[in-house]
C-alpha positions as a printed Julia matrix, in Angstrom:
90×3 Matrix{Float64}:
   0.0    0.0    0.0
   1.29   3.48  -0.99
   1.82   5.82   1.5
  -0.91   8.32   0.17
  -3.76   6.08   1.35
  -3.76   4.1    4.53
  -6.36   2.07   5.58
  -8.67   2.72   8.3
  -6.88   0.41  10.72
  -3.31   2.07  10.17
  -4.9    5.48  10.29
  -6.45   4.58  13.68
  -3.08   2.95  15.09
  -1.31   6.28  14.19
  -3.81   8.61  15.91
  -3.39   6.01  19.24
   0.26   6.25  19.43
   2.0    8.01  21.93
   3.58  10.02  19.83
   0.31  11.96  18.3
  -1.56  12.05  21.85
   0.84  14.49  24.44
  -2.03  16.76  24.66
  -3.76  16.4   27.96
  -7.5   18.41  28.23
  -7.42  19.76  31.61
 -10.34  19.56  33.33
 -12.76  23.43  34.15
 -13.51  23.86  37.58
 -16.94  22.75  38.57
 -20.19  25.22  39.19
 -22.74  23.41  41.47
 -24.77  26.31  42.31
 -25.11  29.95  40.51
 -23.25  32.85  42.15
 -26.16  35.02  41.76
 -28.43  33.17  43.89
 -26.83  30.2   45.08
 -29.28  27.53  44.07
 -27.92  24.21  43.31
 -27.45  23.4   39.66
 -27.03  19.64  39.68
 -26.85  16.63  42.31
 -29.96  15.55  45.02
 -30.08  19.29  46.18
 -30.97  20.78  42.86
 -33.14  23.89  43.01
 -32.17  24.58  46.6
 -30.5   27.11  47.88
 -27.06  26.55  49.29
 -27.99  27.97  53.16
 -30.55  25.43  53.33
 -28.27  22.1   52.71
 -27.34  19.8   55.56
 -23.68  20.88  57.08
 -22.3   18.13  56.33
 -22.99  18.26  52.59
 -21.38  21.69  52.26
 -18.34  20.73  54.1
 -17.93  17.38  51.45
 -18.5   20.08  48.76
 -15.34  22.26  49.95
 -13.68  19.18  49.82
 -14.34  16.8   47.33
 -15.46  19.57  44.43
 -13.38  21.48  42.25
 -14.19  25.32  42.61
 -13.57  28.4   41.98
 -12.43  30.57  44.95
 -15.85  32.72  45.2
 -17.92  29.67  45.57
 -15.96  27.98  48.18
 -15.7   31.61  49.87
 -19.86  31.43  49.62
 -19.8   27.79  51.29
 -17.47  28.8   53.86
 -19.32  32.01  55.03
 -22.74  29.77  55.06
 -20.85  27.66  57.33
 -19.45  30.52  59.82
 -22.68  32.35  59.69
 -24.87  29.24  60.48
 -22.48  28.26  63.1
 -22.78  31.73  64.63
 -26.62  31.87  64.52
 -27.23  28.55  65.81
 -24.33  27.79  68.32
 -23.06  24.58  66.77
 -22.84  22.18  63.71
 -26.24  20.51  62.4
């Protein structure tokens, strides 16, 4: 076979080698809720507001989801202020 036209299975072979794929997508941060009024976007909470979820689903947030600053800035006030307001952790 000339080297004009490859088949489909020597095409494919080239585009999996390693060296055609050194470009690596990174990944966006993540956007649960809207800024503007902090309802959640996705997951079991969607269409609530971010003050009204458990404690302990806003702290796994923080942790486990990749934010931008302002958002985890929102989660951590809701924490502080609800802690304030109520004494202690629900």
């Amino acid at each position: 076979m000339s080297n004009d036209k490859l088949s489909k299975f020597e095409l494919m072979q080239n585009n999996r080698s390693d060296y055609n794929n050194t470009f690596v997508a990174r990944k966006s941060k993540s956007e649960p809720f809207r800024v503007s009024d902090n309802v959640m976007q996705v997951g079991k909470y969607k269409g609530q507001k971010v003050s009204e979820l458990p404690h302990y689903y806003i702290r796994w947030m923080i942790k486990k989801i990749d934010m931008d600053g302002s958002r985890v800035q929102i989660l951590r006030n809701i924490l502080k202020n609800n802690k304030e307001t109520q004494g202690g952790n629900k």
